[in-house]
N, C-alpha and C positions, 0 to 999 in steps of 0.2 A: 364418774364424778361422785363425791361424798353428798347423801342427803342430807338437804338442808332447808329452810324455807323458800331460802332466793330463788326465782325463777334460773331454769337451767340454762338461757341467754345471759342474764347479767352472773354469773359464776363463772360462764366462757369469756365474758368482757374482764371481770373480774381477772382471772387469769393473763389475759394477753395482756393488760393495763402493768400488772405485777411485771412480766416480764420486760416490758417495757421501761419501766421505771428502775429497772435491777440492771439495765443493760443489755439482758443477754436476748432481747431485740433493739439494736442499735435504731437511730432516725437512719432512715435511706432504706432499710433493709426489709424485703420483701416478706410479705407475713406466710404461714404455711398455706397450704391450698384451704378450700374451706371441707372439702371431702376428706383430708388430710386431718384437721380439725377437729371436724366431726367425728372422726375416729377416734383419734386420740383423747378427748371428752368421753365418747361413749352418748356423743347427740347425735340430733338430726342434722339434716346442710339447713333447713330453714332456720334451725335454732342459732347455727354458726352466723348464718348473714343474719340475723337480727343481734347479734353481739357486735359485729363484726359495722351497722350501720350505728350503733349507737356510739360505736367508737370512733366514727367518721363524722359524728355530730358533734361530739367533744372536741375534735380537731384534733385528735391520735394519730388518726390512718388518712390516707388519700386513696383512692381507687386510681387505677389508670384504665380506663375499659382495654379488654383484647391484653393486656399484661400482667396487674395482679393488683394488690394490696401493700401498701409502704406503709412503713411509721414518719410517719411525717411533724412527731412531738412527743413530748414525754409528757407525763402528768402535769408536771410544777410547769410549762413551758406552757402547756394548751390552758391551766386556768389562768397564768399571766395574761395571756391573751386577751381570753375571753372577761378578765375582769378589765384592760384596757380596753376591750371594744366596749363594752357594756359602762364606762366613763364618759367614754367618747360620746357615745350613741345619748348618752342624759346631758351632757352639755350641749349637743349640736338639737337635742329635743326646746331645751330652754334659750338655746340661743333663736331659732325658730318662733318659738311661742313671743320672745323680746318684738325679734324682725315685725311680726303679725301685729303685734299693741301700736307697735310706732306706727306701721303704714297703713293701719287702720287711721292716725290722728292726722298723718301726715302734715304737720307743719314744716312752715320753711326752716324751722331751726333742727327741727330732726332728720331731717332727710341728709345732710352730712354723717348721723348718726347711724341712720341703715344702712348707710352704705357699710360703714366701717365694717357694722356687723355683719353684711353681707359678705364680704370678704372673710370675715372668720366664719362664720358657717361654709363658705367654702375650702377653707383651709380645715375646719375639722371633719368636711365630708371628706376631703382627700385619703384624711389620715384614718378614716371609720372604713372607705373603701379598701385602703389598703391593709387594713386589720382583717376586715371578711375573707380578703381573696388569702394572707394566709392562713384565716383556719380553712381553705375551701369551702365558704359557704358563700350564699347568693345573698347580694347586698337587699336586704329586705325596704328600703327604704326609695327606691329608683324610680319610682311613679310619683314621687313628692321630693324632688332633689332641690328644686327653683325658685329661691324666697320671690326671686323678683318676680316668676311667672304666677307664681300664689297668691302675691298684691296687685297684681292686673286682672288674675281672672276673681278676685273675691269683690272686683267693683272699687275698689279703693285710689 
């Protein structure tokens, strides 16, 4: 690999991402081994799986354990994504923080109110859940999914 300041992991992401985005690693198509890799860079294998997990954080690549390495998205595909989950994730944030004012005050006139929004924070966790599972990552939000169970145990 050409000296450069970039650490030698992000210059092997660097890479696989280019090729990626050129085509000539299609979505579906299984990535080289990482020993494979490693060669072919002139790295280590630690240095390959530390490109190789940052690119599975971007939502690039998918693992399959016991099988290999997929491209599971192109550049432009995984930041549409991740800037719709990252919409998602600040609406259903504010729509929560609404839910929590109301049934904090809880009058009879609002509580038609939280419902509604109860409903839509569930409909935007639907659509937040099913953003995560395509980039494969783990819904970081799953310990605080339940406005209603949030307004019963906050006392309210």
């Amino acid at each position: 690999m050409p000296a450069t300041a970039e650490p030698l992991y992000k210059q092997v992401a660097d890479d696989l991402r280019r090729k990626i985005a050129s085509g000539e690693l299609a979505i579906g198509d299984e990535i080289p081994s990482t020993t494979r890799l490693a060669e072919q860079h002139g790295v280590s294998i630690g240095v390959v799986r530390t490109a190789v997990r940052l690119l599975q954080q971007e939502g690039l690549l998918r693992g399959q354990p016991g099988k290999g390495v997929y491209v599971r998205a192109t550049p432009e595909t995984a930041a549409e994504e991740a800037a719709a989950l990252k919409s998602v994730d600040e609406q259903l944030a504010e729509l929560r923080g609404e839910v929590r004012r109301l049934a904090d005050q809880q009058p009879s006139e609002v509580i038609q109110k939280i419902d509604e929004l109860q409903a839509q924070v569930g409909r935007l966790q639907a659509d937040l859940r099913h953003l995560y599972d395509r980039l494969g990552q783990p819904y970081p939000h799953a310990h605080n999914d339940d406005p209603q169970q949030q307004r019963t145990s906050s006392g309210a």
